[in-house]
N, C-alpha and C positions, 0 to 999 in steps of 0.2 A: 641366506636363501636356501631354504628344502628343495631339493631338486630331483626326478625322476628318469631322468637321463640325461649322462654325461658321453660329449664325443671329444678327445683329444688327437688334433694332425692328425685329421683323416686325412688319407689319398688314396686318387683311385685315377688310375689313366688308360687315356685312350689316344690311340693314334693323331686324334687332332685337336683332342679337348683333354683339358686336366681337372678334378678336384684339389686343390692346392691348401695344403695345412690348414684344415676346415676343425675348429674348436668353439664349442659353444656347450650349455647346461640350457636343461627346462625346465624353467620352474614348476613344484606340485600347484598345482592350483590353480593354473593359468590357460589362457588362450595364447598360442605363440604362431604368430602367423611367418612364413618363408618365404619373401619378397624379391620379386626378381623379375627382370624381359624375360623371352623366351630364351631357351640355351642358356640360360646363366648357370645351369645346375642343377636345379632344384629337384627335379626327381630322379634323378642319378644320387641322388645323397636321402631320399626317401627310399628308394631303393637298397643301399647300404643298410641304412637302418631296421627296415622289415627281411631284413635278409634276401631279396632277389640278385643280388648281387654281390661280390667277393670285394673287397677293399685290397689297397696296395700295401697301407702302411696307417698308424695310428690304430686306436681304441673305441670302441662304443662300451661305457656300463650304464645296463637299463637294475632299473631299479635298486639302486645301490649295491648290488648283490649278485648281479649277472654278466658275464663279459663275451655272451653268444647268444643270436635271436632264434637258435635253436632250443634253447630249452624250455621246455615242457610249460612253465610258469609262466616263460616271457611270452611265449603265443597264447596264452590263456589270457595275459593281462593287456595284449596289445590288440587294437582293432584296425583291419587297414583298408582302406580305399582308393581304389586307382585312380588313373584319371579317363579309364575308361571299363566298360564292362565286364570283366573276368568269368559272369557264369556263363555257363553253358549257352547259345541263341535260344534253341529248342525248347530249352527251359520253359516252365509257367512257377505261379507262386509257388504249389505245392512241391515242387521238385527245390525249390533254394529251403525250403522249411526243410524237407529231408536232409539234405547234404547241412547245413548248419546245426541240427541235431545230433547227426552223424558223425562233425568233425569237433564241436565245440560242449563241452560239459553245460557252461553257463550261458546258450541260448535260450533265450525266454518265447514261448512259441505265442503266448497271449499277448505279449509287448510286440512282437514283430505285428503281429497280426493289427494292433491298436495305432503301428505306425501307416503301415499299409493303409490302414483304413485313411487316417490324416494327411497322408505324400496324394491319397486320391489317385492309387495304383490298381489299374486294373485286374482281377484275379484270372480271368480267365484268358488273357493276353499272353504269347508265347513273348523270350523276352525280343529278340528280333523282331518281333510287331512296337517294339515300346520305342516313344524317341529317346534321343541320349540323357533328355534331362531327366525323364522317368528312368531310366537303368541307372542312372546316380542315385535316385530319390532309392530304389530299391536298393545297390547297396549300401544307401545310409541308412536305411531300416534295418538291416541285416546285420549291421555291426551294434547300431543304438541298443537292441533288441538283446546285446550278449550284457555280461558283468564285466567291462575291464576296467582300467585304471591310464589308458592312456590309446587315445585314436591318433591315428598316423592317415593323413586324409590329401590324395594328392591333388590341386585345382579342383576343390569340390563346389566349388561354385559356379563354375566354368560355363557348364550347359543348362544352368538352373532360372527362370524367369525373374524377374527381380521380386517378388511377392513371395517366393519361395528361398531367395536367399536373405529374405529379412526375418523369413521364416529359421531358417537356417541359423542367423547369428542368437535365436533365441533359443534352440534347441544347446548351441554350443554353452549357452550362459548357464542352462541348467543342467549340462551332464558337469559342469566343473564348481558349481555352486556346493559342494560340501567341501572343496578345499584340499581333495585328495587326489584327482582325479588332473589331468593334464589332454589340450585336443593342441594340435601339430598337423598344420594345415599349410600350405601351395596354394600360390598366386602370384598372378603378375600385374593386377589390378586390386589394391586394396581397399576402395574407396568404397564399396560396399558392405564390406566387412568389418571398418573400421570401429564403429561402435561393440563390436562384440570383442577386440583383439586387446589383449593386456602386454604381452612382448611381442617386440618382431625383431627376426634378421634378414637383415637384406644381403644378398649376392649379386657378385657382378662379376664376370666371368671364369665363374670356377671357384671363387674368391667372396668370402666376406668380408665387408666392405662397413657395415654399422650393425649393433645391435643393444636391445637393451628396453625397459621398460618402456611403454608410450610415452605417457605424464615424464619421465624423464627426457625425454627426448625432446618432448615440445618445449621441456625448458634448457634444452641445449643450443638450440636452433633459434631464430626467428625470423621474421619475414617483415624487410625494411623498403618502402616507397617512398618516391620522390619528384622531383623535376627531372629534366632532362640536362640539363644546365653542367651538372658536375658529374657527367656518366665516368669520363676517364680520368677522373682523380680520386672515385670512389667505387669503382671496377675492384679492385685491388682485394678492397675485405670482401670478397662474395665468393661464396662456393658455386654459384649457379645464381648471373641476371636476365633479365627480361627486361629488352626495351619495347615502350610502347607509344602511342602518339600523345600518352599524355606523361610521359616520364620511363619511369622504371621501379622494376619489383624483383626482389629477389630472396635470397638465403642465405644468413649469414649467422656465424657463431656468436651465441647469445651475449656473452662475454665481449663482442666488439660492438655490439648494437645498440647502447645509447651512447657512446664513444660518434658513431657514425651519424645517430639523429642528429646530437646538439652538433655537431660541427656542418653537416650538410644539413638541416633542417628537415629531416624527412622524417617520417610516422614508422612506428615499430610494434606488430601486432603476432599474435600467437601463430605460427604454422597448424595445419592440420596435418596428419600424419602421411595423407595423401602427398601433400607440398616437398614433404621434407623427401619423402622415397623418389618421387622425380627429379629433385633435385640430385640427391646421392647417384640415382644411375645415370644422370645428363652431365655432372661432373669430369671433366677428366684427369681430374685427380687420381682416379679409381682405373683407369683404363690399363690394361696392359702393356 
């Protein structure tokens, strides 16, 4: 797997929360989404990575080649997005055109402009007149609009309408469609995104907890229903059940799931990637 950034035990602490020997690679070429409730982490470890923040212990190499998000290339090549507005309030378009021109070589001022036009962003709006979903819609214009090789995007879906973040998973499908290109995205709700996402890692306090291709995962997993009849003899194989008034549903490792049909008689069907991440943080397996 070609990869565009590696993290080895990261740590990073805080008086009442930990990042705890955080290791994961991104693949080039992928959508890799960062799965989690709130508090699990997630933008404490986006933070590391864009450098707003000092680590305690462990490594970040971005681009095979780099082992600080201070240098010159890796801000060139990185785009990032908070999860909430960093410009200026006062601001209007023409003021984020300057300052992007200003700080970045490869901002494209007719691409921003062709996005602007399509997020349907008002140009003569200061940005404190804009609601939250437009101040995201502008800075994902602002970053789309540059030449990098890898967006760092925190809950960017977060305040965005559903028409715009379907909009959104198709925007991601074509900045990473030549294969070179990698987007690294936050959320605590994947079920919208899921069609756009090729890896995810999921976190659960501090901690990760599962990661790894989709399509892999949904054939790691599966999702087994039944009667009611044999809850407590087949409790046992499940990472996470569900009783319900006409039986049970759950999650269980692919490897015991026709083991558990043929003996329980129950049906054994694909997870959606949704199924599988509530089940990993409803688990307490995973708990501290």
């Amino acid at each position: 797997m070609e990869t565009i950034l590696k993290v080895k035990n990261l740590d990073k602490n805080f008086k009442e929360f930990k990042l705890n020997d955080i290791s994961f690679e991104l693949p080039k070429g992928c959508t890799v989404g960062l799965v989690g409730a709130n508090g699990a982490g997630k933008t404490t470890l986006i933070d590391l990575i864009v450098g707003l923040q000092k680590r305690n212990g462990g490594s970040i190499e971005y681009f095979n080649k780099y082992d600080s998000s201070e240098e010159n290339e890796v801000k060139d090549k990185i785009g990032y997005v908070s999860d909430s507005n960093y410009f200026y309030p006062h601001w209007k378009i023409k003021n984020v055109v300057t300052a992007m021109e200003a700080g970045f070589d490869n901002f494209n001022r007719d691409k921003f402009y062709e996005l602007v036009n399509k997020f349907e962003i008002n140009l003569k709006k200061e940005i404190a007149q804009m609601s939250k979903g437009t101040q995201m819609r502008l800075m994902l214009a602002a970053q789309l609009a540059r030449s990098t090789e890898l967006l760092v995007l925190d809950e960017p879906a977060s305040p965005l309408d559903p028409l715009m973040r379907d909009e959104l998973c198709d925007l991601f499908r074509e900045y990473v469609m030549d294969g070179n290109k990698t987007i690294f995205f936050s959320t605590h709700n994947i079920a919208d995104m899921e069609y756009a996402t090729d890896y995810v890692i999921v976190m659960k306090n501090g901690r990760i907890i599962e990661k790894g291709f989709v399509d892999d995962l949904k054939e790691k997993y599966s999702v087994v229903s039944g009667n009611s009849k044999n809850v407590d003899e087949i409790k046992q194989y499940f990472k996470e059940i569900r009783l319900t008034s006409l039986g049970f549903d759950g999650i269980v490792l692919s490897s015991d799931a026709n083991k558990i049909a043929e003996k329980f008689d129950a049906a054994v069907e694909m997870p959606s990637l949704q199924q599988i991440i509530v089940m990993l943080l409803k688990s307490k397996e995973f708990d501290v």
